[in-house]
Structure formats: structure tokens, C-alpha cells
C-alpha positions in Angstrom: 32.5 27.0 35.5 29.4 27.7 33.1 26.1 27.6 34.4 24.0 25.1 32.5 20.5 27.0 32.1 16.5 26.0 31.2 14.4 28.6 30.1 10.9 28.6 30.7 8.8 29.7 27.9 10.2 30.2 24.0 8.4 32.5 22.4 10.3 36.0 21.1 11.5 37.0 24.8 13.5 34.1 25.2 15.3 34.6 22.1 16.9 37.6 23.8 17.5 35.8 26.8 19.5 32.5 25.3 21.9 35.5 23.5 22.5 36.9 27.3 23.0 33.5 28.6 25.3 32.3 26.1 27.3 36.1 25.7 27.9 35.4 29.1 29.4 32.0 29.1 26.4 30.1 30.3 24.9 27.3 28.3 20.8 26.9 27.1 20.4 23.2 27.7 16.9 23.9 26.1 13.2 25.5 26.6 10.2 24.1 28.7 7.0 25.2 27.1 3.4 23.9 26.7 2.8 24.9 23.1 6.0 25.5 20.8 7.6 22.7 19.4 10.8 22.1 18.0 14.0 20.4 18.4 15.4 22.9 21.4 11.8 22.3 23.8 12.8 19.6 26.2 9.4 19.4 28.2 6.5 21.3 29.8 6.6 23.9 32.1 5.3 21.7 34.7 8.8 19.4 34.1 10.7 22.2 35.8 10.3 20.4 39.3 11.0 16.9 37.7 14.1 18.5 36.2 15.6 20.5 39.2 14.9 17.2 41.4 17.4 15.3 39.2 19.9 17.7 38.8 20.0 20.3 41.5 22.9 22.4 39.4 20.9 23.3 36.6 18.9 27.2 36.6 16.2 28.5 35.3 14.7 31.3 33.8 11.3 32.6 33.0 11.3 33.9 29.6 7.8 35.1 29.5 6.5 38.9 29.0 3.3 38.5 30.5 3.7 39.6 33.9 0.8 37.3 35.4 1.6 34.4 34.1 5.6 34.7 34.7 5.0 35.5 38.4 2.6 32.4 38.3 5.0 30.3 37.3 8.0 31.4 40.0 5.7 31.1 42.6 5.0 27.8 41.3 8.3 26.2 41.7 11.1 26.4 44.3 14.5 25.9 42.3 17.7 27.8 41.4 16.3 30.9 39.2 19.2 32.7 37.0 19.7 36.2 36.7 20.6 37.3 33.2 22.8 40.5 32.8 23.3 41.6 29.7 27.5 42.7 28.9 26.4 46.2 27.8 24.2 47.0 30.9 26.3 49.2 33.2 24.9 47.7 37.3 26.9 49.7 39.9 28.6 47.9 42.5 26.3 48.9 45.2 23.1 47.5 43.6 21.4 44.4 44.6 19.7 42.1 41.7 17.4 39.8 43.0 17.4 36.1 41.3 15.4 35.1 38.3 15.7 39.1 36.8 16.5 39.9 33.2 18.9 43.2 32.8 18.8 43.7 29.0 21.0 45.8 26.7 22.0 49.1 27.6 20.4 49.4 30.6 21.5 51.3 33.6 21.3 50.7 37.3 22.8 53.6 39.5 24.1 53.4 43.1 22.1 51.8 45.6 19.2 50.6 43.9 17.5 47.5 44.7 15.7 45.2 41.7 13.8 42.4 43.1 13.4 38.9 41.9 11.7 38.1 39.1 11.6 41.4 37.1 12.7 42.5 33.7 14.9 45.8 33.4 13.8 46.5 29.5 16.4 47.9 27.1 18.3 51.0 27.3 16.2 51.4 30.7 17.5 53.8 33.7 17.0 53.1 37.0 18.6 56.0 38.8 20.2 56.0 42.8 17.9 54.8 45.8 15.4 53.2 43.6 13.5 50.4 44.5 11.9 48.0 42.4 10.0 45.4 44.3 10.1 41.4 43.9 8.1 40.0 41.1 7.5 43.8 40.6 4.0 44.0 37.8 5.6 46.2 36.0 8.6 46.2 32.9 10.6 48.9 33.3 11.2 50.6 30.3 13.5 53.9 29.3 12.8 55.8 32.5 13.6 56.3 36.0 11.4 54.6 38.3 10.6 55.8 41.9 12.6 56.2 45.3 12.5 54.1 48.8 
């Protein structure tokens, strides 16, 4: 069954994410933003609540870059956050992704590593064995290992 997903935010990051969501099967029922416009923005952020209260089956997605502001936002609301995995990103079995995290293209995650909720795994990144990124982590990971447990 597709997932039906909202992405928060639709400025040039969520561009990339709608293309994971739909190479993946998954349909963008629209965008929640404060200040774009256009024919795909179906409310405010502050809707997401309103949104997820009428249909509990619907996930979201934080498409913003700004660290601060993202992590404001997913502490903000308590509803079904979806984790977007780009097909080219090579995740070994043995990792765990937390929910609302954004793998992008060519990235790699090794054996055992651990990516918390809420983060974004930048292109062609590598995260190499035993690595821990933590929830809602303040950093974008970006073409380089990052550090062990």
C-alpha cells in the first residue's frame, strides 16, 4: 500500500524530498508552509495537528534545512513522521533509521550504525560501522564519516 505523505516546508529541500517519496511509491498529497504559495500548499505548518487528527494514516516530513527551526517544528507536533530513503543509498541491514530522517542519493550507511530521528544524511555521505548519529542530531552530515559510540 502507498504511504500518502505531507511535507512540511517547500522551499528547494523539499523538491528533493517529493522525488524520494514518489521514486519510492509514496504519494505527496501536498506541502504545509507559512510563506510559499501555489497550487500544491494545502495549509500552514501549524495545520499539521488539524490534519493528522482527521486522518491518522497520513505522514509527514520536515523538508526544511535549517536545523533549528526543523527540530522546532518535530518537537512541535506528535504525528506519524516518514523516513525518506533514497533508491541509490546503499543502508546495511543492521542499521537502525530513526523516523522523520532523510537518506539522500548515494549515500552510504555501514553495519551497525544508528541515525536518529529527525536528521538528514546529505548526498553521497558515508557513515561508516558503529557510528552513531544522535536524534534530531544539529548537524547535516555531509561526504564524511562521522564519529563512533
Amino acid at each position: 500500500m502507498n504511504k500518502k505523505v505531507i511535507i512540511i516546508g517547500a522551499g528547494g529541500h523539499s523538491k528533493v524530498i517529493s522525488e524520494i517519496i514518489e521514486q519510492n511509491g509514496d504519494v505527496v498529497l501536498g506541502y504545509l508552509d507559512d510563506k510559499a504559495k501555489g497550487n500544491n500548499i494545502i495549509g500552514k505548518i501549524c495545520d499539521t495537528k488539524k490534519i493528522f487528527k482527521k486522518n491518522d494514516s497520513v505522514e509527514f516530513i520536515i523538508a526544511i534545512g535549517n536545523n533549528e527551526i526543523r527540530n522546532k517544528i518535530f518537537n512541535s507536533y506528535d504525528v506519524k513522521y516518514y523516513t525518506a530513503i533514497h533508491k541509490s543509498a546503499t543502508v546495511s541491514k543492521s542499521a537502525k533509521i530513526g523516523e522523520g530522517t532523510a537518506i539522500m542519493a548515494g549515500v552510504i550507511i555501514n553495519s551497525n550504525c544508528s541515525i536518529g530521528r529527525n536528521c538528514i544524511i546529505n548526498t553521497a555521505s558515508v557513515i561508516e560501522h558503529d557510528c552513531l548519529i544522535k536524534e534530531r542530531s544539529p548537524l547535516v552530515i555531509q561526504s564524511y564519516s562521522w564519529c563512533k559510540k
